[in-house]
C-alpha positions, 0 to 999 in steps of 0.5 A: 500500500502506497503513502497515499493510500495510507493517507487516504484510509486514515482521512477516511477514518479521521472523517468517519469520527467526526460524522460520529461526534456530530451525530452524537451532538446533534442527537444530545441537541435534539434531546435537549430540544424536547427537554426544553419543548415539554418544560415549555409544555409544561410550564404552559399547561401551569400558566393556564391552570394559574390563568383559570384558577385566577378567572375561577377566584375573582368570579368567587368574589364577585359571586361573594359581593353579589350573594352578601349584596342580595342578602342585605337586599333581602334582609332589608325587604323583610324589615320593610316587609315586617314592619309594614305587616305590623303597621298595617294590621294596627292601622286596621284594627282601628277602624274595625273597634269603631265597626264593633262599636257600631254593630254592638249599637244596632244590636241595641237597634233591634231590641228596642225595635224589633218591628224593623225586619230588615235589622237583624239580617244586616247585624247578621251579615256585619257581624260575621264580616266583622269575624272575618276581617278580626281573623284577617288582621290577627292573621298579619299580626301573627305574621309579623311576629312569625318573620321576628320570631316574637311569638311565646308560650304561656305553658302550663300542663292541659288536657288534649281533649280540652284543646280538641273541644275549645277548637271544635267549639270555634269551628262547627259553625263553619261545619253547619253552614256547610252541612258537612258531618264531624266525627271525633275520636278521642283518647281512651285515657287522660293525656296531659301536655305541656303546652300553650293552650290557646295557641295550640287551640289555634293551630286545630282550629286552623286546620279545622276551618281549612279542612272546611273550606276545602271539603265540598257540603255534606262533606265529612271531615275526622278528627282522631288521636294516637298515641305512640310512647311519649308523643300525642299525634291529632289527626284532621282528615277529610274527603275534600278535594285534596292537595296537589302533590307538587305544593305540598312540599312548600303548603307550610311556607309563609304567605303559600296562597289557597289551593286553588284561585277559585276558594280564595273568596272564602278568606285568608292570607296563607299565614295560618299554616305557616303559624301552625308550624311554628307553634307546634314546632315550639312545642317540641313537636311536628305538623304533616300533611298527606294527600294522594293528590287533587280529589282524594281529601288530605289528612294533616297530623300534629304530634306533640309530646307527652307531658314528662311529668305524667309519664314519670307519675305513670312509671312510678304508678307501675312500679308501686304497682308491681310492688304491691 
């Protein structure tokens, strides 16, 4: 082999060892490229996470201000809303004492003369307006009291059948006017609760006259009572037209209007249910209502505690009892 073949083979090998170093750079260039390209990836996929969780926060906020905005704005429409309940169920009462006043004069009217026939249908129909309007207006009072939370109890121990007879008393005109039939179930024993007397006779007259009102004439409407351990339940029930199912979610709710539009005419501001509620809640006790929906009469039911002072003298009563 010749000089130059020797020079020749050995720039050759010379050559092939530099193409190899720069395959091997340009391979480790490469490398680094895709090093830098998944940090630029990366950091990229960071800054629109930060980007979003950004956006996400100061949406929060401005959601914050509104909901605080709107609360303060609901807040004070209440207020606004108490206070004119209150004032105007007293600006009412006002006018109504001087149509008391006038009614009880016409009473005087007609004993002295009886002689004028049209008088005692006339003192009729303003004493019974008179009746409606006083319920009205105690009806806006216990409104506002409900939004302030201002109503209280005067508790002392009662009989459960004294509730149910002062209720009954108060409700059966509105039975004999529409010729519907009551029955009564009563308590095989003495049941003695803890309670405000007149109010819970206001809750089972409440849920008398509205079992009235919606139960057609010669309806039948059943008042019943259980009882199950330390708890009394009363049952109103009748086979009127019934609640329909998607209201009965929110039938206690303050200001919840008549069943239908149509039965408005016979009074009432949608509080009465809602007072219930709370009375019978501030007893320690529960309200329901069921009903298979429109046409199939309702049953709403009150369950009130037992008074613990009577199931303590019964206990002891039973253990003097197995003793002897």
């Amino acid at each position: 082999m010749s000089s130059d073949d020797v020079e020749i083979e050995r720039l050759v090998l010379h050559h092939r060892e530099k193409e190899r170093q720069l395959q091997s750079t340009v391979a480790d260039l490469l490398s680094q490229v895709d090093t830098l390209q998944s940090e630029v990836k990366i950091k990229s996929t960071q800054l629109h996470v930060l980007e979003q969780v950004r956006k996400a926060n100061q949406n929060l906020v401005i959601s914050a201000v509104d909901a605080q905005t709107t609360q303060a704005n609901a807040e004070a429409i209440n207020v606004r809303q108490e206070e004119f309940l209150s004032m105007l169920a007293h600006e009412l009462r006002n006018p109504l004492l001087q149509i008391v006043s006038a009614t009880e004069l016409i009473g005087k009217i007609i004993t002295v003369h009886p002689d004028i026939e049209e008088l005692p249908e006339l003192h009729s129909i303003i004493g019974r307006q008179i009746e409606q309007m006083n319920r009205l207006v105690d009806d806006l009072l216990d409104a506002s009291r409900i939004s302030t939370g201002k109503i209280t109890l005067l508790s002392s121990l009662i009989n459960i059948n004294d509730v149910i007879e002062r209720a009954l008393e108060t409700s059966r005109p509105y039975f004999k006017k529409r010729h519907q039939q009551i029955d009564i179930i009563l308590p095989s024993t003495t049941v003695i609760i803890n309670g405000d007397l007149d109010r819970l006779i206001q809750v089972l007259t409440n849920l008398l006259i509205n079992a009235s009102k919606f139960t057609p004439e010669f309806g039948t409407i059943l008042v019943s009572t259980s009882q199950m351990d330390d708890m009394i339940t009363l049952s109103v029930q009748d086979n009127g037209m019934g609640i329909p199912l998607h209201i009965q979610s929110s039938i206690f709710e303050l200001f919840t209007q008549g069943i239908y539009s149509k039965y408005r005419s016979q009074g009432g501001l949608g509080i009465g249910l809602a007072l219930a509620k709370m009375i019978v809640e501030m007893h320690g006790g529960t309200i329901d209502v069921y009903s298979m929906g429109t046409g199939f009469g309702s049953n709403f039911t009150v369950s009130l505690p037992v008074s613990t002072n009577v199931l303590l003298m019964k206990a002891n009563q039973e253990r003097i009892g197995d003793l002897l």
